[in-house]
C-alpha positions as CSV (number, residue, x, y, z in Angstrom):
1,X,59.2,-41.8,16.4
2,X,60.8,-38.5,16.5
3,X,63.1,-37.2,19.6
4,X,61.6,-34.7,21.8
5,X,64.0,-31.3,23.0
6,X,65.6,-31.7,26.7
7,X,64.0,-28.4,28.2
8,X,67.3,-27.7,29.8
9,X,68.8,-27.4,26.9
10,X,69.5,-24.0,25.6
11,X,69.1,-23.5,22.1
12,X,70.6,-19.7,20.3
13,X,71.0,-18.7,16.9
14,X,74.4,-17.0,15.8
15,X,73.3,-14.0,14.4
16,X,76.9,-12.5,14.4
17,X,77.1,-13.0,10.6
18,X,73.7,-11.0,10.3
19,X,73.2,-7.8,12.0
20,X,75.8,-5.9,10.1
21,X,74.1,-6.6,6.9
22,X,70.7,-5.3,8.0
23,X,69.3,-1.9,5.8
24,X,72.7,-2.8,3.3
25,X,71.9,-3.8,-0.4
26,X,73.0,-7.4,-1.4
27,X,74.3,-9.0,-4.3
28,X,72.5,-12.6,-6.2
29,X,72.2,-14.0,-9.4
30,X,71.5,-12.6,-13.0
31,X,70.1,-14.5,-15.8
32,X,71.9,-14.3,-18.8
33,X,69.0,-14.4,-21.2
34,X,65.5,-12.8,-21.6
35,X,62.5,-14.2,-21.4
36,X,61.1,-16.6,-24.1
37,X,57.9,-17.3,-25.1
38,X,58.4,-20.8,-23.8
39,X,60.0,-19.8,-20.5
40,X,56.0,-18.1,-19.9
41,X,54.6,-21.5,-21.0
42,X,57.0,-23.7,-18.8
43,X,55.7,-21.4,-15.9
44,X,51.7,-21.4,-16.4
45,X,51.6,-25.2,-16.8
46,X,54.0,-25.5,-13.5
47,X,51.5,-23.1,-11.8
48,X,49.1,-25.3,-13.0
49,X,47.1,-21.6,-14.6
50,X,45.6,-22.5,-17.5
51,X,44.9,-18.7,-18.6
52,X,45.1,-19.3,-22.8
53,X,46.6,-15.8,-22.5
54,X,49.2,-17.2,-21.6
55,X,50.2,-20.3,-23.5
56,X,47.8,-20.3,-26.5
57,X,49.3,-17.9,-29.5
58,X,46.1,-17.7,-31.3
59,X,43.9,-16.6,-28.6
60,X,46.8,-14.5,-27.4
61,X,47.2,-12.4,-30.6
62,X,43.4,-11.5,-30.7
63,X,42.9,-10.3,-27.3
64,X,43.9,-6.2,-26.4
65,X,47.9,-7.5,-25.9
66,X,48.3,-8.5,-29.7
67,X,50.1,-12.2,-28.8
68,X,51.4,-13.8,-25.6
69,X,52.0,-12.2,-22.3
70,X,53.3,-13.3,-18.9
71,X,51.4,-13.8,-15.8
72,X,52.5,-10.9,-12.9
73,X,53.6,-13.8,-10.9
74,X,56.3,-14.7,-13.8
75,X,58.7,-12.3,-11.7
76,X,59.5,-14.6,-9.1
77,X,61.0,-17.2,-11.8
78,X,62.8,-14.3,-13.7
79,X,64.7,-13.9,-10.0
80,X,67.1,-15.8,-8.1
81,X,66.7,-17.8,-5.0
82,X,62.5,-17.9,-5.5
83,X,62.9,-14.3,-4.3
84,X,64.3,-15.4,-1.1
85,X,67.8,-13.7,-1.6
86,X,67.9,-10.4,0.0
87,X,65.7,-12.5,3.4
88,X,68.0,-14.9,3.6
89,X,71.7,-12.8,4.6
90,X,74.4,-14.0,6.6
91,X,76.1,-17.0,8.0
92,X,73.9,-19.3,10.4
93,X,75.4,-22.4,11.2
94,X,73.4,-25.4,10.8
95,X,70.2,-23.5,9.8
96,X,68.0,-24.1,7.2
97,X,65.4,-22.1,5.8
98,X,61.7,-22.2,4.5
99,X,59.1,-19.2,3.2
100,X,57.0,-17.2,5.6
101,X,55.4,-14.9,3.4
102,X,55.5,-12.3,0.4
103,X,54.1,-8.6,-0.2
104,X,54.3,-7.5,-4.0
105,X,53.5,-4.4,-5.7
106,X,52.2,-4.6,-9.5
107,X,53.3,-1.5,-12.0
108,X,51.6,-1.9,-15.3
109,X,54.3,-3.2,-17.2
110,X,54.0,-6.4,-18.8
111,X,56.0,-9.1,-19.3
112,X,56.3,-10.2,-23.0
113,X,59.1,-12.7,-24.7
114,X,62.0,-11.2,-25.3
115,X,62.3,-9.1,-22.0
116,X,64.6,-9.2,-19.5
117,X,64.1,-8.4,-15.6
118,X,67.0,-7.0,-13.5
119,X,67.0,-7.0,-9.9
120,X,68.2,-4.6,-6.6
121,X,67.9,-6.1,-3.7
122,X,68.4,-5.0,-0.1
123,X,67.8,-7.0,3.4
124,X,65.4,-5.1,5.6
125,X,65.1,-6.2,8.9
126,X,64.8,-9.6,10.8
127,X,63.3,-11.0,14.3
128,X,64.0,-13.8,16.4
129,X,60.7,-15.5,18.3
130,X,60.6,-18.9,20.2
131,X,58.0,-21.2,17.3
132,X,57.0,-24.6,18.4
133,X,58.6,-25.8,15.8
134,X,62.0,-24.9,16.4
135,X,62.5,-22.6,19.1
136,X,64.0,-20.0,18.3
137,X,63.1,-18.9,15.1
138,X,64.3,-15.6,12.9
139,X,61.9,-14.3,10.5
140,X,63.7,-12.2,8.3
141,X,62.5,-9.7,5.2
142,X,64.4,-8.9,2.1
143,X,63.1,-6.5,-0.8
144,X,63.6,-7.2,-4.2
145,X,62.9,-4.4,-7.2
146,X,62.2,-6.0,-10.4
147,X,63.0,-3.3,-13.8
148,X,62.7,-4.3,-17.8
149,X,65.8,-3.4,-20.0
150,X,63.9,-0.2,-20.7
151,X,64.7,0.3,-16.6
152,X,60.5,0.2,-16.3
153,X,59.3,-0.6,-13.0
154,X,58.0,-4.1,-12.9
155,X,56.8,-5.4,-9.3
156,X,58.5,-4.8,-6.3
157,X,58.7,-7.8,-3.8
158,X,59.2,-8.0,0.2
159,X,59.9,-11.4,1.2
160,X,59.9,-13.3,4.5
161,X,62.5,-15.8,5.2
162,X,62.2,-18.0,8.3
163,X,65.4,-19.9,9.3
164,X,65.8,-22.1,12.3
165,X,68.1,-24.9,13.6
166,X,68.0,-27.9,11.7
167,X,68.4,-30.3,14.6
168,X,66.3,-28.0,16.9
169,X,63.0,-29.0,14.5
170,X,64.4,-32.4,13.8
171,X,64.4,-32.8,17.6
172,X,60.8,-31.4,17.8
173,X,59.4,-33.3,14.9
174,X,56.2,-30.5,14.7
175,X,55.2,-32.6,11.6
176,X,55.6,-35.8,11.8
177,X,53.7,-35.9,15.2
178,X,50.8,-34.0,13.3
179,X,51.0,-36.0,9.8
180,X,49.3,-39.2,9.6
181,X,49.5,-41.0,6.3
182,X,50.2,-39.7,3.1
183,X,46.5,-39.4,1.5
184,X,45.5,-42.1,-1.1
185,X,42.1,-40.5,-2.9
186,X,39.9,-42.8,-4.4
187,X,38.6,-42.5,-7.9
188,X,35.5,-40.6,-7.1
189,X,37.4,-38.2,-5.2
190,X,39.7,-37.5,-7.8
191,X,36.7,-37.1,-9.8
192,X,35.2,-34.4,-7.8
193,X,38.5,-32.4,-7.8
194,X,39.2,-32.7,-11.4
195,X,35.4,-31.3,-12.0
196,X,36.1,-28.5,-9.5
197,X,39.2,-27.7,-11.2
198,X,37.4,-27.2,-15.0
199,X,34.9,-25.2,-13.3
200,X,37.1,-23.0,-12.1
201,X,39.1,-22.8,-15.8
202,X,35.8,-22.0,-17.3
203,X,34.8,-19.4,-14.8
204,X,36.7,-16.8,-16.6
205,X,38.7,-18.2,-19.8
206,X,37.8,-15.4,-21.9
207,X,39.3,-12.6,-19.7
208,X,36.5,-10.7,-19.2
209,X,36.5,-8.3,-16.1
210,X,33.8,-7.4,-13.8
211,X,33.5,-3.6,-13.4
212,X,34.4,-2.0,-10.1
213,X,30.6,-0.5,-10.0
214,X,29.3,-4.3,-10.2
215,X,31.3,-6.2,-7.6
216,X,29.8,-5.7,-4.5
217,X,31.3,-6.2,-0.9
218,X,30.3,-9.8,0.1
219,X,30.7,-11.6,-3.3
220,X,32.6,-14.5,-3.3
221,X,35.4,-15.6,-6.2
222,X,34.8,-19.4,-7.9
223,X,36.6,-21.7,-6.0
224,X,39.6,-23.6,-7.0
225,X,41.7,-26.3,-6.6
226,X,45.3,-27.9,-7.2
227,X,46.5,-31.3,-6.6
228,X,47.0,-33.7,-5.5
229,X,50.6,-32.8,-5.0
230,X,53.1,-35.0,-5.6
231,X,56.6,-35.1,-6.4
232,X,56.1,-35.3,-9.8
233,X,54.2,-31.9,-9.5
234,X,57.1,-30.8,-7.1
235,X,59.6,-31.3,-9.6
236,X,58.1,-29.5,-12.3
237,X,57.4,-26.3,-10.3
238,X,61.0,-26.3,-9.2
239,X,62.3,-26.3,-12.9
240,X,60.0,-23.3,-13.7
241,X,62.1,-21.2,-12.0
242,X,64.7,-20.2,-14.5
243,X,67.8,-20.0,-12.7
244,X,67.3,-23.8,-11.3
245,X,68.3,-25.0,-15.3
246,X,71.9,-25.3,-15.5
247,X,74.5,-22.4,-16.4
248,X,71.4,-19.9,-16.4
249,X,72.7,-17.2,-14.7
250,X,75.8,-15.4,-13.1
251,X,76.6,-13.8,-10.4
252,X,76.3,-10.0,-9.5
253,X,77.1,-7.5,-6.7
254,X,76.1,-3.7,-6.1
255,X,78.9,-1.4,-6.8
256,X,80.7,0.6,-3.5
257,X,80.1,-2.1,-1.1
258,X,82.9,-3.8,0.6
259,X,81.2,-7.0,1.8
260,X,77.8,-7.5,-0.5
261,X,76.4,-11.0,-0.2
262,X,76.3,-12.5,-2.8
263,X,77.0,-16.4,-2.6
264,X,78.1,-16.9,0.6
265,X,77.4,-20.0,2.3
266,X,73.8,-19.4,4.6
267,X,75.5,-22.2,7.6
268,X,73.0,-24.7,5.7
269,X,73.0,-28.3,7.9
270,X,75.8,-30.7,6.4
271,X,74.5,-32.5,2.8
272,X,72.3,-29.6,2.2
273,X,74.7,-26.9,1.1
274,X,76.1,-26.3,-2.6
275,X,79.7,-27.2,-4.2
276,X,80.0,-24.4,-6.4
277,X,83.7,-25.0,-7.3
278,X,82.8,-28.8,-8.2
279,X,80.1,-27.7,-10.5
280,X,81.9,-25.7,-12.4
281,X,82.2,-29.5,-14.2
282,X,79.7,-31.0,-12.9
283,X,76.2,-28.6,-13.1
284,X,74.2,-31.3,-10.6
285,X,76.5,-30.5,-8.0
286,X,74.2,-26.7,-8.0
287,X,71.4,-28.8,-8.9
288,X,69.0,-28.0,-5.9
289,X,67.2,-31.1,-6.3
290,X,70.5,-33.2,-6.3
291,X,72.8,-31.5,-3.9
292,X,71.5,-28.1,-2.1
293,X,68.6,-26.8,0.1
294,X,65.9,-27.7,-2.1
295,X,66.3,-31.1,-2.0
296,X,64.2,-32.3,0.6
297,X,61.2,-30.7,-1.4
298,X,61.3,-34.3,-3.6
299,X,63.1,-36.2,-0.8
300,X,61.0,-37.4,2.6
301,X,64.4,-38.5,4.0
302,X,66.0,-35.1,3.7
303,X,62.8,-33.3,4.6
304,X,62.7,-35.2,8.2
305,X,66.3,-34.2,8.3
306,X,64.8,-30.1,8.6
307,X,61.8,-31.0,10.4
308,X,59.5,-31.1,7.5
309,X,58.9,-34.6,7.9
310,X,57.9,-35.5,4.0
311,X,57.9,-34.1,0.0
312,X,56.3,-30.5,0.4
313,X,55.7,-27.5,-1.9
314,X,57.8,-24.5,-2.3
315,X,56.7,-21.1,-0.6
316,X,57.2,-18.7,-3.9
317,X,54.5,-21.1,-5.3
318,X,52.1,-20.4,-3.1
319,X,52.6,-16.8,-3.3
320,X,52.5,-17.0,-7.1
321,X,49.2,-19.3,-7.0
322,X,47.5,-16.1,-5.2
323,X,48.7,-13.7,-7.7
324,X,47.3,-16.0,-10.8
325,X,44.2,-16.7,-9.4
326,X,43.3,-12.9,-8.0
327,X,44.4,-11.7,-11.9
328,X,42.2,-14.9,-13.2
329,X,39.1,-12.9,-11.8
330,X,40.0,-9.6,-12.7
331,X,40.2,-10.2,-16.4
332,X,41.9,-8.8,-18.8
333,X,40.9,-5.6,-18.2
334,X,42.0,-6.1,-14.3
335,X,45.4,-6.0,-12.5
336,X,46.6,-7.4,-9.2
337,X,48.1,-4.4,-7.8
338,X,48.9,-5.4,-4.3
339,X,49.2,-8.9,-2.1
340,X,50.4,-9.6,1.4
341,X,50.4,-13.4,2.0
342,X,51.6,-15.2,5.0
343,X,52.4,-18.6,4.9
344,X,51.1,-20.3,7.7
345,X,52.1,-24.0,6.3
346,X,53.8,-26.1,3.3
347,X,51.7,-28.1,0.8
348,X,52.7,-31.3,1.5
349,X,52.6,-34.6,-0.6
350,X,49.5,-35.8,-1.3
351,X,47.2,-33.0,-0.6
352,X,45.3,-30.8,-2.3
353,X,44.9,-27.0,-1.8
354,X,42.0,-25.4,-2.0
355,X,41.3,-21.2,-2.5
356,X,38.3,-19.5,-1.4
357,X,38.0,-15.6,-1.7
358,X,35.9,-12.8,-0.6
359,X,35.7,-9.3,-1.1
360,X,35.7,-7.3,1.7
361,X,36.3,-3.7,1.0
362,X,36.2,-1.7,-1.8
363,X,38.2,1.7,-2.2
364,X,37.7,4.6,-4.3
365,X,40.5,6.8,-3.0
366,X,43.5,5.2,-2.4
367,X,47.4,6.0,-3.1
368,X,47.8,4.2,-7.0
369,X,45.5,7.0,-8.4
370,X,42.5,4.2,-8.8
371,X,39.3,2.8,-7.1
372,X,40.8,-0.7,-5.8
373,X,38.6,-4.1,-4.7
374,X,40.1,-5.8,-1.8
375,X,40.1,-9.1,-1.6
376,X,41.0,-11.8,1.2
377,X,41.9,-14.9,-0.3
378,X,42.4,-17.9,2.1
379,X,44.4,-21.3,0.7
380,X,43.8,-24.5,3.2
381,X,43.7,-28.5,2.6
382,X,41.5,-31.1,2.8
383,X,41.9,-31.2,6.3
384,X,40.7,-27.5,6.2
385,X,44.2,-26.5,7.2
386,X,45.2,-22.8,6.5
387,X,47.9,-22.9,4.1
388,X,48.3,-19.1,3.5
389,X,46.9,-16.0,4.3
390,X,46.5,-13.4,2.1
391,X,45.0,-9.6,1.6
392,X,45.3,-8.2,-2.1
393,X,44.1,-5.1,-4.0
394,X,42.8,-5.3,-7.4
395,X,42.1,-2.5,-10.1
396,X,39.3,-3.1,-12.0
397,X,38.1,-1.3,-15.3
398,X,35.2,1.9,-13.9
């Protein structure tokens, strides 16, 4: 049974680590290497996207980008920190952190093998509101801008960061007082999601894209469906991102700054934090699902310990599952320009996440130079439980 808060007690973040840093560009990680084809394949069959553009060589080569090409949401794993980094600045003691959202902005430059992303990254702004689920609660954005050796603008990324007192949500327990059992589906109802989920791959396998004169306000996208979740499926996503693999990357700070934050320690809750001088021999000791943050993603002990109660999914995923399902529907031909999604809850073991979309506007002046479709894409659970929120704007071929 988890411990409910004494209402005299007063609860305040330290935010004396924090409000010097806001506005100032940040430091993070590097990879060392570019892209490979199999780093693109590692992420579609974590994403659980089975866009043949993306994986299958032969279909690849005859379609208009001559051979293999990465999803737009293959930014996020070409980054550090699941594009977290420039949210989540300064020291709070005993905090931890998950996702409360991402905005991204889409350039027209691909992603092939053999390219490399480099990142500037700068913490915007943060607030502190009172959440039931730990009090008080900072919600802090970060932006990230993602350029190709050539210096091409790739995406740009704005991401939200929410960090609380451990023991504050531990004390609270929001979720285990709202989660019953972990869900055991029968046969038939793994049946019925498994058929939903091939109907949705055939929907659009070939790429083709509907023309901005033909989609009308109204229409509806096919459905989909991932899961159930599991740690299994945990565990994979995480070692999609590329700087979770051992020695990937390396550390790097803007120039002129006399404090950049780079690897600092975030205050994370004791048995959560990294021992970077002890993996210098020993790489699980930075292995985030070993020692570090992430490890109550694949652990229900250490989730309870930040209030999470059991396994759950990762916040970049989610953001990344809108991205490949939006460019899905638009084709080949299409491109996800713009998406604002705001996680409203984690995927937790044993669910299932469902997306339903409708468009609801469509634009024929607007700043990128092109009619746009816009879209609002909703992601909930079997319980019909909003998982994320989420507006885009698509280019289609006119």
């Amino acid at each position: 049974m988890s411990k409910k808060s004494n209402p005299a007690e007063v609860t305040e973040l330290d935010l004396s680590d924090v409000d010097h840093r806001v506005g100032k560009p940040v430091g993070g990680g590097q990879l060392w290497d570019p892209c490979s084809g199999s780093d693109i394949r590692r992420w579609v069959m974590a994403m659980d996207y089975p866009n043949p553009l993306h994986w299958d060589e032969e279909f690849a080569r005859e379609s208009r980008f001559g051979g293999i090409v990465a999803p737009q949401s293959i930014a996020v794993a070409l980054d550090y920190g699941h594009g977290a980094q420039p949210a989540c600045v300064g020291r709070i003691p005993g905090s931890h952190l998950i996702f409360g959202g991402e905005e991204w902005w889409f350039y027209c430059t691909p992603v092939r093998p053999g390219d490399k992303l480099f990142q500037d990254r700068r913490f915007h702004d943060y607030k502190v509101v009172e959440t039931k689920f730990a009090g008080p609660t900072m919600f802090s954005r970060g932006d990230t801008v993602h350029r190709n050796q050539h210096g091409a603008l790739v995406a740009k990324e704005r991401s939200t960061a929410i960090r609380y007192l451990s023991s504050e949500a531990t004390k609270r327990g929001m979720y285990e007082n709202q989660l019953g059992e972990i869900k055991r589906w029968t046969a038939e109802e793994l049946t019925e999601i498994e058929s939903l989920r091939h109907e949705w791959i055939l929907s659009n396998r070939l790429g083709v894209s509907p023309h901005f004169d033909e989609v009308k306000v109204g229409d509806t996208l096919p459905r989909r469906v991932i899961g159930p979740h599991s740690i299994a499926t945990f565990t994979t996503e995480y070692r999609a991102f590329l700087f979770n693999i051992w020695g990937t990357f390396h550390w790097t700070a803007p120039e002129g700054l006399e404090d950049p934050w780079i690897n600092q320690d975030p205050g994370w809750v004791e048995g959560f934090g990294f021992d970077e001088d002890g993996a210098r021999i020993d790489p699980r000791k930075r292995d985030g699902l070993y020692v570090g943050p992430s490890r109550g993603h694949i652990d229900a002990d250490k989730a309870s310990e930040v209030g999470m109660a059991r396994a759950y999914g990762y916040g970049a995923t989610m953001g990344a599952w809108c991205t490949d399902y939006l460019s899905y529907w638009a084709g080949n031909e299409g491109m996800v320009r713009h998406t604002k999604a705001d996680f409203r809850g984690p995927a937790f073991e044993g669910d299932v996440t469902y997306f339903d979309a409708e468009v609801i506007d469509k634009q024929t002046d607007t700043p990128w130079g092109v009619p746009l479709v816009q879209v609002k894409l909703r992601l909930t659970n079997q319980d019909s439980a909003v998982l994320v929120d989420c507006t885009a704007e698509i280019e289609l071929p006119y």
